[in-house]
TORKOL-4160 file (C-alpha; in steps of 0.2 Angstrom, whole numbers, padded with zeros to 4 digits, m for minus):
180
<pt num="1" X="0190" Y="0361" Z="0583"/>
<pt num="2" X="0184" Y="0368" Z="0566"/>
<pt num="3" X="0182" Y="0383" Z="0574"/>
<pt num="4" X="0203" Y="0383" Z="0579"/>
<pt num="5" X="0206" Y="0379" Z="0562"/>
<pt num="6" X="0194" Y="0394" Z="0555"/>
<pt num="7" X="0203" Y="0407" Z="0565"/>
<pt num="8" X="0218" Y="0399" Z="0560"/>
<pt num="9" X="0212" Y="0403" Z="0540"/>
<pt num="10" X="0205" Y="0421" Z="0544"/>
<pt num="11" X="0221" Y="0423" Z="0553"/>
<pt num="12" X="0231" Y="0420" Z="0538"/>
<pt num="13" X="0221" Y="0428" Z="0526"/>
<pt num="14" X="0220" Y="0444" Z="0538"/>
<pt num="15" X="0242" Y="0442" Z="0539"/>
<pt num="16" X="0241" Y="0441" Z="0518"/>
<pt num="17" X="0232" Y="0459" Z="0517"/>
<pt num="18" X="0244" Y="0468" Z="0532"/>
<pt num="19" X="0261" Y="0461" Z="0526"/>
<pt num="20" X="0271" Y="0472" Z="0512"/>
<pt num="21" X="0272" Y="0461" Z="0500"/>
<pt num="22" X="0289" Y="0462" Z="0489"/>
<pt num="23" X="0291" Y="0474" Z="0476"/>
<pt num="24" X="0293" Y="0469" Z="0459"/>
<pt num="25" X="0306" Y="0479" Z="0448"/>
<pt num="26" X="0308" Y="0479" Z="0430"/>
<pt num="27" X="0326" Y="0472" Z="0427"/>
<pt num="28" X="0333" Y="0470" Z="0409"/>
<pt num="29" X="0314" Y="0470" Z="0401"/>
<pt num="30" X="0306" Y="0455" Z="0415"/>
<pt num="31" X="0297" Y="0457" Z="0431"/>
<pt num="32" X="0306" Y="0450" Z="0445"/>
<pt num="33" X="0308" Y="0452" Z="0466"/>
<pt num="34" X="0323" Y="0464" Z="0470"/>
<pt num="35" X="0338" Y="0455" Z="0473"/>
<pt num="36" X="0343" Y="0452" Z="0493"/>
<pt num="37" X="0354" Y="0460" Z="0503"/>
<pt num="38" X="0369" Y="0449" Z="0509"/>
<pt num="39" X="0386" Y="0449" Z="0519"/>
<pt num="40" X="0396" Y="0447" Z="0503"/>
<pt num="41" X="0413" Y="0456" Z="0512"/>
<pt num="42" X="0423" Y="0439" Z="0513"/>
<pt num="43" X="0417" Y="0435" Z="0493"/>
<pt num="44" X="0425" Y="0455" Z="0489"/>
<pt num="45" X="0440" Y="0451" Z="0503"/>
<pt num="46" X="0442" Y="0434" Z="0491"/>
<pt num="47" X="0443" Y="0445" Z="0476"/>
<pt num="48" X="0456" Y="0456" Z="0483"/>
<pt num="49" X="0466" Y="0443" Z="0486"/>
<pt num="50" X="0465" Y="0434" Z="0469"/>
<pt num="51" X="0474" Y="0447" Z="0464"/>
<pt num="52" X="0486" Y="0452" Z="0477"/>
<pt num="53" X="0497" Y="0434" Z="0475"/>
<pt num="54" X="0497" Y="0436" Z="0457"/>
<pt num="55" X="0504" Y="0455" Z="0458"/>
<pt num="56" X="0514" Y="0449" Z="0472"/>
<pt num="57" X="0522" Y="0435" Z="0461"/>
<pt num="58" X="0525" Y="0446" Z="0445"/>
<pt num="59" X="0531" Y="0461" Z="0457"/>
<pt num="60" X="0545" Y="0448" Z="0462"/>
<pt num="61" X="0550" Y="0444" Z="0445"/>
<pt num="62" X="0549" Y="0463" Z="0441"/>
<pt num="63" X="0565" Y="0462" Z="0454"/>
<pt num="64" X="0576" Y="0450" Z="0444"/>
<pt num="65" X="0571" Y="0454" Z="0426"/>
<pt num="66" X="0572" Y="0472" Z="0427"/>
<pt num="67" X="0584" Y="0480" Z="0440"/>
<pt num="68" X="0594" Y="0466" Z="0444"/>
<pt num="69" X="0596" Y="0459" Z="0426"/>
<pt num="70" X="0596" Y="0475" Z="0417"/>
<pt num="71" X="0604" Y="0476" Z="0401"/>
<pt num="72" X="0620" Y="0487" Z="0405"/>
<pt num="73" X="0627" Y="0502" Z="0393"/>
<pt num="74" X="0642" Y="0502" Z="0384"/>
<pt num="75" X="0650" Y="0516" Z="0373"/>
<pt num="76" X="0650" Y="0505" Z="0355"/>
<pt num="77" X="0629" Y="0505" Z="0359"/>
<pt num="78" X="0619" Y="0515" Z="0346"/>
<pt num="79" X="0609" Y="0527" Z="0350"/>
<pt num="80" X="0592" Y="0516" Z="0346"/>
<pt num="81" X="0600" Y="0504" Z="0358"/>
<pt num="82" X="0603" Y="0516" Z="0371"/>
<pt num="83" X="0588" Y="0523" Z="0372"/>
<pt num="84" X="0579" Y="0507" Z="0372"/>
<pt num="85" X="0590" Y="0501" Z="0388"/>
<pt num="86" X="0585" Y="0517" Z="0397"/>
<pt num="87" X="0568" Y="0513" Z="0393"/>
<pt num="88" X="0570" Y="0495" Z="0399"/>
<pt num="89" X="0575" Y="0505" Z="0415"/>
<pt num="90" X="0561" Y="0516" Z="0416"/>
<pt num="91" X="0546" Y="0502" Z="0412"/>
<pt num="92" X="0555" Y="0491" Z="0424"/>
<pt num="93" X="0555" Y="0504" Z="0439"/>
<pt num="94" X="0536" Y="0510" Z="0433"/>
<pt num="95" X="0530" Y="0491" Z="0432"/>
<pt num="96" X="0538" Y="0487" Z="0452"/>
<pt num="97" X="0528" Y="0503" Z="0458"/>
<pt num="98" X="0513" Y="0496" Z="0450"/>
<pt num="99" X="0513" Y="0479" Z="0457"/>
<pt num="100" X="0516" Y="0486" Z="0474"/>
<pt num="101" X="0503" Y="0497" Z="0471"/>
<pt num="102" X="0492" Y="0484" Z="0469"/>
<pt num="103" X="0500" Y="0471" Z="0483"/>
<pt num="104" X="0496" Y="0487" Z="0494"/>
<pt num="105" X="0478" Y="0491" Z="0490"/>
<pt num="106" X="0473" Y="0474" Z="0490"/>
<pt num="107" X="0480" Y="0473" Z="0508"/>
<pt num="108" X="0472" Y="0486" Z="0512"/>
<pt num="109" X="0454" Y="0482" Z="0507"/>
<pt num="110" X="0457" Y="0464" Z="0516"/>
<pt num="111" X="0461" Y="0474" Z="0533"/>
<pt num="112" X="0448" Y="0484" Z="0530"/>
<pt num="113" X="0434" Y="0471" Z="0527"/>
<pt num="114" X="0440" Y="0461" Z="0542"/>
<pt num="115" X="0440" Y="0474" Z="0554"/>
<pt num="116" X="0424" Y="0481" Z="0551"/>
<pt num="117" X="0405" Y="0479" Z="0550"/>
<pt num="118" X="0400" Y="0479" Z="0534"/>
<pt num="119" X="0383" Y="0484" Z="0529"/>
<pt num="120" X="0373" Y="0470" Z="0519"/>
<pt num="121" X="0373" Y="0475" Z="0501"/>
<pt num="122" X="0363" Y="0467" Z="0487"/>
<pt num="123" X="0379" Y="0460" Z="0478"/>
<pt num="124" X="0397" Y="0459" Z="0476"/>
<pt num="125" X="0397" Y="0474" Z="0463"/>
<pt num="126" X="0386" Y="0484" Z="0476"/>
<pt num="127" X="0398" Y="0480" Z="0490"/>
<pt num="128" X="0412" Y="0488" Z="0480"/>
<pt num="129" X="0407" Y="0503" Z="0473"/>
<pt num="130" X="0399" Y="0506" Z="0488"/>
<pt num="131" X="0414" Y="0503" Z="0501"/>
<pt num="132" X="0430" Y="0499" Z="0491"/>
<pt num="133" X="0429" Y="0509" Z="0476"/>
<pt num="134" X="0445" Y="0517" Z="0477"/>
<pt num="135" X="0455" Y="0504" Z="0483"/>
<pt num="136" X="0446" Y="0492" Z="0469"/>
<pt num="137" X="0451" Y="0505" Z="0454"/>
<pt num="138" X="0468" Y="0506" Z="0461"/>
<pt num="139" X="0474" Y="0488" Z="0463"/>
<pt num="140" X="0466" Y="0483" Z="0446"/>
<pt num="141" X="0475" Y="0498" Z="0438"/>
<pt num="142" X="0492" Y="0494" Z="0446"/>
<pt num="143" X="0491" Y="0475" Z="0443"/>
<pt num="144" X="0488" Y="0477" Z="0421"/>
<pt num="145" X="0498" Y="0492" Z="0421"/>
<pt num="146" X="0516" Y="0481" Z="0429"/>
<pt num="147" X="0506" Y="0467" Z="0419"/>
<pt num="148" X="0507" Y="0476" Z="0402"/>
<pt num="149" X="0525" Y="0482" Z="0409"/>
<pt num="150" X="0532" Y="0468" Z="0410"/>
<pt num="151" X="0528" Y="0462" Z="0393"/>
<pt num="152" X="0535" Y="0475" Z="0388"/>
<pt num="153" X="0551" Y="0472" Z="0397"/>
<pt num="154" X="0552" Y="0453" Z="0390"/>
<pt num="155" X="0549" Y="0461" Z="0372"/>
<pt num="156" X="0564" Y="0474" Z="0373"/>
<pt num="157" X="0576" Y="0462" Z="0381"/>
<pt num="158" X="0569" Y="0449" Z="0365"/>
<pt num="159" X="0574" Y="0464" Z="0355"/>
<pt num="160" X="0593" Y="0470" Z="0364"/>
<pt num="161" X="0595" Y="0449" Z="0362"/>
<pt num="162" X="0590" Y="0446" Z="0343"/>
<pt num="163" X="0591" Y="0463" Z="0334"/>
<pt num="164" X="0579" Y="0470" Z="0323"/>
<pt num="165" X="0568" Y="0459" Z="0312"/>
<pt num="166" X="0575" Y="0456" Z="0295"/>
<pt num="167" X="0567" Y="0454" Z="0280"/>
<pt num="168" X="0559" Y="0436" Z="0280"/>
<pt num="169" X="0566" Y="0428" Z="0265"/>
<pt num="170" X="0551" Y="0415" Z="0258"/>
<pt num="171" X="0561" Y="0409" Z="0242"/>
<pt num="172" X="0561" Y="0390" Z="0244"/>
<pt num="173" X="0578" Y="0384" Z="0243"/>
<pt num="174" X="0585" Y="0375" Z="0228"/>
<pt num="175" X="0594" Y="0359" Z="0228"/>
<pt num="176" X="0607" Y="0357" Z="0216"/>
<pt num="177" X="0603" Y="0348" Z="0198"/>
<pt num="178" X="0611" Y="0333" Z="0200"/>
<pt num="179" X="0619" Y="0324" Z="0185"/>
<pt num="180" X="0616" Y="0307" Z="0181"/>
């Protein structure tokens, strides 16, 4: 018996000197094991779609507020106000592009990640420079670019609506001197 457990201690002392052991890596100034590699394609997949419903939903809006409620032009408009609803035009067409852009490329990254094998990676932001890079760039830049767009089409249909800001006037009024 004590000689089972002997070669079962010379057995793992021998297996500690032939097995690699793990490599450590400096990372932001500490010693530490390299991180492992992982299926991480549904956690990107995930991402792509956290931001294909919200493109999806402002790309809709997008269809009413700017082509469908456009401000229209009339002859009496001056010409600050003409260009500005030519420009609610343009914005809104730039913005609808964008968000379809970005309902697209998300798509495609989902399809993409479904269909294939995908090679482990060491994390999420490996995975998608590595595989998705392009299609990553392009849906992020499409979503804030309709984003900022349609802000910008809320601000100039705030302006066509209220006119140019006046001159806040800050004096206090003043209630008439009664007589007693």
């Amino acid at each position: 018996m004590s000689r089972f457990i002997l070669s079962l201690v010379l057995a793992g002392s021998a297996s500690a000197f032939t097995q690699p052991k793990a490599k450590l890596a400096r990372i932001r100034g500490e010693w530490s094991t390299p991180a492992a590699v992982a299926d991480y394609s549904g956690a990107v997949a995930s991402l792509f779609g956290n931001m294909r419903a919200p493109a999806a939903l402002i790309g809709g809006s997008l269809v009413s507020l700017g082509m469908l409620g456009a401000p229209v032009a009339a002859k009496d408009d001056t010409p600050t106000i003409r260009a500005l609803k030519k420009a609610y035009l343009v914005t809104a067409i730039i913005s609808i592009s964008g968000e379809i852009m970005a309902v697209v490329y998300a798509t495609i990254s989902i399809n993409k990640l479904a269909e294939t094998t995908v090679a482990p990676a060491a994390s999420i932001v490996a995975l998608i420079a590595r595989d998705c890079e392009l299609e990553w760039v392009g849906a992020n830049v499409g979503f804030l670019g309709g984003l900022f767009g349609f802000v910008g089409l809320l601000g100039i249909r705030a302006w066509l609506a209220f006119g140019p800001a006046k001159k806040p006037n800050f004096k206090a009024p003043v209630a008439p001197h009664r007589s007693r």
